[in-house]
LUMBAVEX-438304 format. One record per residue (C-alpha): x, y, z. Coordinates in nm, 3 decimals, decimal comma. Layout:
<node px="X" py="Y" pz="Z"/>
...
This chain:
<node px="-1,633" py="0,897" pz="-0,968"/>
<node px="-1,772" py="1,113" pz="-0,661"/>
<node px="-1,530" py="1,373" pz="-0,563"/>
<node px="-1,669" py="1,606" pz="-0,278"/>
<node px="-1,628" py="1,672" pz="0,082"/>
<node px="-1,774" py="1,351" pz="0,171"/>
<node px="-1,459" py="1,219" pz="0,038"/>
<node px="-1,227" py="1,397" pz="0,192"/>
<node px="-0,987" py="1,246" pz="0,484"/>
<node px="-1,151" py="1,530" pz="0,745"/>
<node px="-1,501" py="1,383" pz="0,704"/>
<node px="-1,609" py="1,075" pz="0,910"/>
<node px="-1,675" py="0,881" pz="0,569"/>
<node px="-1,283" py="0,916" pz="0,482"/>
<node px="-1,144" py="0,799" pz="0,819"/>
<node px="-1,211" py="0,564" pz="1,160"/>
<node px="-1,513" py="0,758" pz="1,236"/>
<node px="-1,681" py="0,503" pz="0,922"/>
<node px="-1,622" py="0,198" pz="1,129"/>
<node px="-1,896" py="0,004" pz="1,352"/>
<node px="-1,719" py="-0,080" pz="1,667"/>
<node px="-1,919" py="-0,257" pz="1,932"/>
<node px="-1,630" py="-0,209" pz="2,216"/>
<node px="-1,676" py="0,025" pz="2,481"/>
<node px="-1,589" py="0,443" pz="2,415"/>
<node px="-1,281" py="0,393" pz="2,632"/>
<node px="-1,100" py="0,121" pz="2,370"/>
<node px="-1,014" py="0,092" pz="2,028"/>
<node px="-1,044" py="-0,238" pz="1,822"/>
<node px="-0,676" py="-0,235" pz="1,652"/>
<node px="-0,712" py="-0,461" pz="1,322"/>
<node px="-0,310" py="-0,555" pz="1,323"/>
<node px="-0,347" py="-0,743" pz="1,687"/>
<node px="-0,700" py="-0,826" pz="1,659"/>
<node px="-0,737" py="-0,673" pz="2,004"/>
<node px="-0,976" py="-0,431" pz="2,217"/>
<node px="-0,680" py="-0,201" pz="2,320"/>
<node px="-0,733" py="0,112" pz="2,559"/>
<node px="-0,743" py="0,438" pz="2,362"/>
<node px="-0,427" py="0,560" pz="2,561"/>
<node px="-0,213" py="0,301" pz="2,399"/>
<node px="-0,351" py="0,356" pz="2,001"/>
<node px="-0,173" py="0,585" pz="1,794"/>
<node px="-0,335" py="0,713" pz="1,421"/>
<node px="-0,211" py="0,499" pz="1,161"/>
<node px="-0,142" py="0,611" pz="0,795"/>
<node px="-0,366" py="0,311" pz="0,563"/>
<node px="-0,101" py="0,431" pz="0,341"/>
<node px="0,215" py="0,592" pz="0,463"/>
<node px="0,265" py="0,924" pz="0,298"/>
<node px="0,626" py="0,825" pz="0,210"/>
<node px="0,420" py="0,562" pz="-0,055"/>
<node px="0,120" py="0,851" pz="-0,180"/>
<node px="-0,085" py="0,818" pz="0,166"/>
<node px="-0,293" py="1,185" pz="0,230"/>
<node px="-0,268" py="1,288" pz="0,637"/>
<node px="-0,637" py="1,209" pz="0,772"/>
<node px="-0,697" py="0,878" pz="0,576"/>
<node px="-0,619" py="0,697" pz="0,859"/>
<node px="-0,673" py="0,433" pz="1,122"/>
<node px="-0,639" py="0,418" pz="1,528"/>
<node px="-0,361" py="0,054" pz="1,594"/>
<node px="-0,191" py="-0,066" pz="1,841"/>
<node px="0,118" py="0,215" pz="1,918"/>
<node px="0,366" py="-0,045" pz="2,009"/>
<node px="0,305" py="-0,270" pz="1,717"/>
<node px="0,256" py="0,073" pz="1,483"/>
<node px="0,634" py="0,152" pz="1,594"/>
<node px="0,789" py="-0,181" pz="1,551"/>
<node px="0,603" py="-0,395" pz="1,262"/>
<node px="0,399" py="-0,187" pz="1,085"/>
<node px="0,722" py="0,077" pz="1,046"/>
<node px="0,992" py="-0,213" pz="0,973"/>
<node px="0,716" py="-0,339" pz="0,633"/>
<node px="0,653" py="0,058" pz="0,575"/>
<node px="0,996" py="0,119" pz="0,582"/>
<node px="1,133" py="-0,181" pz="0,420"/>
<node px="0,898" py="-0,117" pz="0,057"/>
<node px="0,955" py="0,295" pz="0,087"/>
<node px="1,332" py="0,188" pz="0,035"/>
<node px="1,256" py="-0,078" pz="-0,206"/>
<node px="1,497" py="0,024" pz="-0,469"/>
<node px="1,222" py="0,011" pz="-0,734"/>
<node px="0,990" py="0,202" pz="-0,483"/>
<node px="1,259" py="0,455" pz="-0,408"/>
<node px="1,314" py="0,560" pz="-0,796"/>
<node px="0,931" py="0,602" pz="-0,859"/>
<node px="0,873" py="0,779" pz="-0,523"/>
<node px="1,196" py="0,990" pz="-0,673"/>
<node px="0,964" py="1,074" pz="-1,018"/>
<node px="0,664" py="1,139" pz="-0,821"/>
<node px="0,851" py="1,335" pz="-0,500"/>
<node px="0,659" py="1,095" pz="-0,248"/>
<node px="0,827" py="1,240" pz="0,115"/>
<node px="0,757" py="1,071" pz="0,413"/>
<node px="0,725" py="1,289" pz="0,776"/>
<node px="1,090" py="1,361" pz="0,711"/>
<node px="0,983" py="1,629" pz="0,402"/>
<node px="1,324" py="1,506" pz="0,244"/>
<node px="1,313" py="1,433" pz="-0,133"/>
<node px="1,355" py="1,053" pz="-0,175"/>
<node px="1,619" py="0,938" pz="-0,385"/>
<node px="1,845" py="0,602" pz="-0,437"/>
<node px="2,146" py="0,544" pz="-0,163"/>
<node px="2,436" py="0,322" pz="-0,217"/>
<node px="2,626" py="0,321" pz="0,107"/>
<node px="2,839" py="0,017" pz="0,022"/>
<node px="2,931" py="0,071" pz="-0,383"/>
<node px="3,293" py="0,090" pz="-0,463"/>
<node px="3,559" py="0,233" pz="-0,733"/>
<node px="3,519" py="-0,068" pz="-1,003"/>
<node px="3,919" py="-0,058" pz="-1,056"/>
<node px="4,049" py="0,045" pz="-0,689"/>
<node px="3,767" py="-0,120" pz="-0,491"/>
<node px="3,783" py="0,145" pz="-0,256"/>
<node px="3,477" py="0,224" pz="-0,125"/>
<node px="3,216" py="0,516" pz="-0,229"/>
<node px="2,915" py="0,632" pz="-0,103"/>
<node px="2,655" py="0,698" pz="-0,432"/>
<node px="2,357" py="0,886" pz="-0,441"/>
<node px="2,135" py="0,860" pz="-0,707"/>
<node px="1,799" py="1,066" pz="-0,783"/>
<node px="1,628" py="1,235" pz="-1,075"/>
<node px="1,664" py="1,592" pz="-0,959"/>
<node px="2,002" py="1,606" pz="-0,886"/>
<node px="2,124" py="1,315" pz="-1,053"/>
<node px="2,455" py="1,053" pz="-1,000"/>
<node px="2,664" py="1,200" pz="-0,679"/>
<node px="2,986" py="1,013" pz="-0,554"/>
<node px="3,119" py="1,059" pz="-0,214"/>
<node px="3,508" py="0,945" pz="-0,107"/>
<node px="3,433" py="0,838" pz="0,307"/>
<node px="3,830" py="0,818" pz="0,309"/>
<node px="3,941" py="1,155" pz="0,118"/>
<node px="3,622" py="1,302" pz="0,288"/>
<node px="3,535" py="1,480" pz="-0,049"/>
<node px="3,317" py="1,434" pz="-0,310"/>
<node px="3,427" py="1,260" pz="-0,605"/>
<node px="3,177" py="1,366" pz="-0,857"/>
<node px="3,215" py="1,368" pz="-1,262"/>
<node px="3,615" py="1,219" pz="-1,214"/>
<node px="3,527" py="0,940" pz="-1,484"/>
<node px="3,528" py="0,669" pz="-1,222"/>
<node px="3,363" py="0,328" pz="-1,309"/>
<node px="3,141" py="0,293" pz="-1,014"/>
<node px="2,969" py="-0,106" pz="-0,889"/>
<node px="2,641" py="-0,066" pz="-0,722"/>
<node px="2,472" py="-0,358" pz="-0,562"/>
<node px="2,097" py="-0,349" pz="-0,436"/>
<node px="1,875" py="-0,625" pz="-0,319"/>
<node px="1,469" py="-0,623" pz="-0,389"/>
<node px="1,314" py="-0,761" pz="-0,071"/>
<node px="1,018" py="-1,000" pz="-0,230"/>
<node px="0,894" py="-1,056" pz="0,074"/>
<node px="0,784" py="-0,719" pz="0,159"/>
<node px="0,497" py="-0,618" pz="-0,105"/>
<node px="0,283" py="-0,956" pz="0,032"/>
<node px="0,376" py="-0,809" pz="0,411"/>
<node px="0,262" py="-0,425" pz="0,294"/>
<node px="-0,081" py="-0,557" pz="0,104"/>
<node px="-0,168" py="-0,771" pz="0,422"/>
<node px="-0,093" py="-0,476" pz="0,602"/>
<node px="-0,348" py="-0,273" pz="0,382"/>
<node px="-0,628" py="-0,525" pz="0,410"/>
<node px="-0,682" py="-0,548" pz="0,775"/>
<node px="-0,674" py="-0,157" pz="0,800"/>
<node px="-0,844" py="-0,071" pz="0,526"/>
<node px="-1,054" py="-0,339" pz="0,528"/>
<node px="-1,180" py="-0,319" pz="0,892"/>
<node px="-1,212" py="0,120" pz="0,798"/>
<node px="-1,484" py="-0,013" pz="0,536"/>
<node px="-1,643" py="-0,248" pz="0,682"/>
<node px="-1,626" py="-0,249" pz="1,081"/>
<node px="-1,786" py="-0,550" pz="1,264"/>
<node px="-1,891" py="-0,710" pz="0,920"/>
<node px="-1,479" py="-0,758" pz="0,863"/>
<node px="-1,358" py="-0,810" pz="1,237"/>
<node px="-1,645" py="-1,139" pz="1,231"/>
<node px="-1,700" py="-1,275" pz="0,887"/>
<node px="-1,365" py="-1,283" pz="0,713"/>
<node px="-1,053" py="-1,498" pz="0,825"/>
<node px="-0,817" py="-1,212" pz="0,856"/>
<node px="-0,659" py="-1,421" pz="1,038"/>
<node px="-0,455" py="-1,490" pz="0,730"/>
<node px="-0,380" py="-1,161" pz="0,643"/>
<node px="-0,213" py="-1,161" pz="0,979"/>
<node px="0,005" py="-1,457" pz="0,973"/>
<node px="0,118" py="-1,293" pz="0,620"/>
<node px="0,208" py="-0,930" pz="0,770"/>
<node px="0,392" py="-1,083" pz="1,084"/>
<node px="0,613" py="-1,347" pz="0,929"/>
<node px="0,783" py="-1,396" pz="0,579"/>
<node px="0,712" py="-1,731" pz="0,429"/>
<node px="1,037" py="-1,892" pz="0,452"/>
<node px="1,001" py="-1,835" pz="0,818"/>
<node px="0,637" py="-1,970" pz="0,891"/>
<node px="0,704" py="-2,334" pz="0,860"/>
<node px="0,377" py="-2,530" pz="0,975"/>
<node px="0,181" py="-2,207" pz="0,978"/>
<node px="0,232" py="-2,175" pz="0,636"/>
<node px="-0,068" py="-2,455" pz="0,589"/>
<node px="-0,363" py="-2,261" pz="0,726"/>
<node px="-0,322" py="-1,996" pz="0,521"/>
<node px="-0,560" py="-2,026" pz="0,236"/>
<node px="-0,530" py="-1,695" pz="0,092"/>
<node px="-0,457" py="-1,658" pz="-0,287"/>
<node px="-0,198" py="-1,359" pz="-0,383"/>
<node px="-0,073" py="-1,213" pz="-0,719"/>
<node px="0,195" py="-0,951" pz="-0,680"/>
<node px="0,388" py="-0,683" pz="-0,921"/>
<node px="0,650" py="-0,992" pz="-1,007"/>
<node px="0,407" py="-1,224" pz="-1,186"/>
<node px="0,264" py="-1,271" pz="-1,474"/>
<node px="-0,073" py="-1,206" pz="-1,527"/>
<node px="-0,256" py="-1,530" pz="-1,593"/>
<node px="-0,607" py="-1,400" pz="-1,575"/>
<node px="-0,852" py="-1,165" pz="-1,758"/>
<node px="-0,957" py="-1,032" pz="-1,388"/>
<node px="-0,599" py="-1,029" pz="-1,305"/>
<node px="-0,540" py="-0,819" pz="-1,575"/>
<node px="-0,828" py="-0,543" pz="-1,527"/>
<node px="-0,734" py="-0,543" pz="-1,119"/>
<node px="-0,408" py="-0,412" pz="-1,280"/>
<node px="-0,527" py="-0,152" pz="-1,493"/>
<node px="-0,787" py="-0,038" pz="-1,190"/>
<node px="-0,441" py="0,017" pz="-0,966"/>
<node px="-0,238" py="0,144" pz="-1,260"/>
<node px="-0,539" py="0,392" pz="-1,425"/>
<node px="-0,537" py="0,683" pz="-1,152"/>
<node px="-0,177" py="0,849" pz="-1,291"/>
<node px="0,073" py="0,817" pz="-1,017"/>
<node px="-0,185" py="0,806" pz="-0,700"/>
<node px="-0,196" py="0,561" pz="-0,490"/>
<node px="-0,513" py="0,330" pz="-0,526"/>
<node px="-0,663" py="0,064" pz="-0,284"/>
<node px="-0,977" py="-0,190" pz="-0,413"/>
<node px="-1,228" py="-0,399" pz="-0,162"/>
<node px="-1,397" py="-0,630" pz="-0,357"/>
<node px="-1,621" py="-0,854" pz="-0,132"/>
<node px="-1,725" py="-1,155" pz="-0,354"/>
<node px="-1,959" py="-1,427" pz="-0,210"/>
<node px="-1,729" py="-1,655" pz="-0,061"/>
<node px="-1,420" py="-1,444" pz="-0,019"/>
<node px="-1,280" py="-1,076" pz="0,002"/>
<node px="-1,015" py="-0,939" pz="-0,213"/>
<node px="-0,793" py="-0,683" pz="-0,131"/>
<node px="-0,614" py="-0,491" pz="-0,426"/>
<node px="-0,331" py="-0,210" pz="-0,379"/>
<node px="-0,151" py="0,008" pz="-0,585"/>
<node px="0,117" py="0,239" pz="-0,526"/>
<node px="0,235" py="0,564" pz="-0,706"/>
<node px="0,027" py="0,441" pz="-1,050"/>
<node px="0,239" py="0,091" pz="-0,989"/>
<node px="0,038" py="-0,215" pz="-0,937"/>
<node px="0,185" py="-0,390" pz="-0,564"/>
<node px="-0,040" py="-0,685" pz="-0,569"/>
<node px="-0,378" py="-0,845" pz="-0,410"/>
<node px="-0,480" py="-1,104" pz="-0,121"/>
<node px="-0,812" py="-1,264" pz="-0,143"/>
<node px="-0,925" py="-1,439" pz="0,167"/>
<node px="-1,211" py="-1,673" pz="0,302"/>
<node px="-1,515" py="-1,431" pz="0,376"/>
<node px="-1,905" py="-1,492" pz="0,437"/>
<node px="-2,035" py="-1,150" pz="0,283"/>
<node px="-2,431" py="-1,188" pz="0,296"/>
<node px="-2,422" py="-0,888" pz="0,591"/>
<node px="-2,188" py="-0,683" pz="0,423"/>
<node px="-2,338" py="-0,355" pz="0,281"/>
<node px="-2,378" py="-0,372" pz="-0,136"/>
<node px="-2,541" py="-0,038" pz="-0,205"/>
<node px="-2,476" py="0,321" pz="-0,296"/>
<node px="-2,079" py="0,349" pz="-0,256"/>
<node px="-2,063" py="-0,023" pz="-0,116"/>
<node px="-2,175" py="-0,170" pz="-0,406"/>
<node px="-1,953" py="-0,422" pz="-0,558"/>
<node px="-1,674" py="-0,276" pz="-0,268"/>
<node px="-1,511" py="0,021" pz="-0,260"/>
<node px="-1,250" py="0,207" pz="-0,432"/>
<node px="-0,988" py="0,452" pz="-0,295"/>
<node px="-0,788" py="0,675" pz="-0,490"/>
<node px="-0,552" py="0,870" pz="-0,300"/>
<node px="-0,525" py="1,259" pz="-0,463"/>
<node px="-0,341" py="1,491" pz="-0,236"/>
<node px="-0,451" py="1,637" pz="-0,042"/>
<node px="-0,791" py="1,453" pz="-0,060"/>
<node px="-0,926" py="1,094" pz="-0,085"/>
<node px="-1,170" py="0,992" pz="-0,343"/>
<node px="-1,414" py="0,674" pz="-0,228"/>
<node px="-1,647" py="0,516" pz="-0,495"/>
<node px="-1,783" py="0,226" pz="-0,564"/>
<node px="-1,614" py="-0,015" pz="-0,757"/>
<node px="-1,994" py="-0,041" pz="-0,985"/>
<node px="-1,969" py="0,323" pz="-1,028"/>
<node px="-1,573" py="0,270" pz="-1,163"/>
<node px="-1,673" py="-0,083" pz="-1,365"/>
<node px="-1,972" py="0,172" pz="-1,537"/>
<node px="-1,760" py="0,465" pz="-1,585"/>
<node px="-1,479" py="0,193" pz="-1,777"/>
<node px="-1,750" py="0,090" pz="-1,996"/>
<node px="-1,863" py="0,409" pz="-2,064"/>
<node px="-1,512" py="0,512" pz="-2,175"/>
<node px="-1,477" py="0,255" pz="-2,351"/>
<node px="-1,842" py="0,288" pz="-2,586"/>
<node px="-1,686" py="0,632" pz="-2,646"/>
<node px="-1,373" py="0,526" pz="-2,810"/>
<node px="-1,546" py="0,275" pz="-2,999"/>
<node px="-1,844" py="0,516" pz="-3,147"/>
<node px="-1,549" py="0,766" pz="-3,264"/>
<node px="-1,382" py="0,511" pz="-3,472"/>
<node px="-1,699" py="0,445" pz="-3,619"/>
């Protein structure tokens, strides 16, 4: 897999400056509000926050005021995932706050009193108790402690939408923004499901998610692709002819994939576009192949493996 400067998040390949945009020098096509917005109101936003294994440069002018509202509540809401928090814990994923991430139980309580305690829970410093009432902490007394958390499902369909229109309109510019109903990938990143109603029947995009099962063969190498990198953070564009999948790992954890309705004839399918594109997100640069290059470099592996057993 190419790993040079052309991969790195400084050079134009790794960041906006690889996008066609036809709008004048003075605005900014933001993919989250499909929108020609003035440069004055576009902040630079993280394809993947750094809080979930995103490097600084790999990144994407949006809308400010939807950046700050939307695309921080879904950033937000899967970097405290409680599943999310204990693997960015292993991994030390910090967001812009440099803190070390670790699990917070505001609400738990003293199993026998039910008085309330405030737990902290991380793989450094591991199981802390605070009293709020004694103002004191509580640590190692031998108390039984219950701890509720909830696992917003929601959210990783939200965050891979999310992914798709950035990263999918940083690969592939005015190809994306005309020939692929992102449209859908929209409608999925603004609402949940339970609160779309009639909406909820133009979507035709198919999903698969870290909850399910795998039912497929492809299903099951997109899962290896996201989980093969060791705990990096791994996004897949795989343009097929009628559609255009969008696969995203976090951390070495499969999240899940969207595949929407795409015409793809235009689309660039040579050199590193062939077959899409892979990211892999090493700090502190980003590695971009093709996903031919990684499908030949898996086969290659795997004729190795097989001629020394032989």
């Amino acid at each position: 897999m190419a790993n040079s400067q052309d991969s790195s998040p400084n050079n134009p390949k790794a960041n906006v400056g690889a996008c066609a945009n036809d709008a004048p020098a003075s605005t900014i096509y933001c993919s989250y509000t499909d929108r020609d917005i003035p440069i004055s109101e576009s902040s630079p936003e993280h394809i993947i926050p750094l809080a979930l294994g995103g490097v600084n440069g790999f990144t994407i002018p949006v809308s400010k005021d939807f950046n700050s509202s939307v695309g921080s509540e879904i950033d937000g809401a899967l970097a405290n995932d409680f599943l999310m928090m204990s693997k960015r814990d292993k991994h030390g994923a910090k967001g812009h706050s440099k803190k070390h991430p670790e699990n917070v139980f505001p609400n738990a309580s003293n199993a026998e009193t039910g008085e309330t305690l405030h737990v902290t829970l991380g793989q450094i410093r591991g199981l802390r108790l605070w009293d709020p009432k004694q103002k004191r902490d509580v640590t190692g007394q031998g108390q039984k402690v219950n701890i509720g958390f909830k696992v917003d499902l929601d959210v990783t369909h939200r965050f891979v939408a999310k992914v798709a229109l950035s990263a999918g309109y940083l690969v592939y510019g005015d190809h994306f923004r005309k020939h692929v109903k992102h449209e859908d990938f929209r409608k999925i990143m603004n609402q949940r499901p339970t609160e779309m109603g009639d909406l909820l029947k133009t979507i035709e995009a198919q999903y698969d998610d870290r909850f399910l099962e795998p039912q497929t063969d492809n299903q099951k190498i997109l899962r290896a692709m996201m989980t093969g990198f060791g705990p990096h953070s791994v996004i897949a564009l795989i343009p097929n002819s009628r559609s255009l999948s969008v696969v995203v790992g976090v951390l070495g954890d499969y999240i899940g994939m969207l595949s929407v309705p795409a015409d793809t004839k235009t689309f660039p399918n040579t050199g590193e576009y062939r077959q899409g594109q892979l990211f892999v997100l090493k700090k502190p640069i980003v590695i971009r192949d093709s996903i031919w290059s990684l499908r030949e470099q898996m086969l290659k592996r795997m004729e190795d493996i097989l001629a020394k057993r032989t």
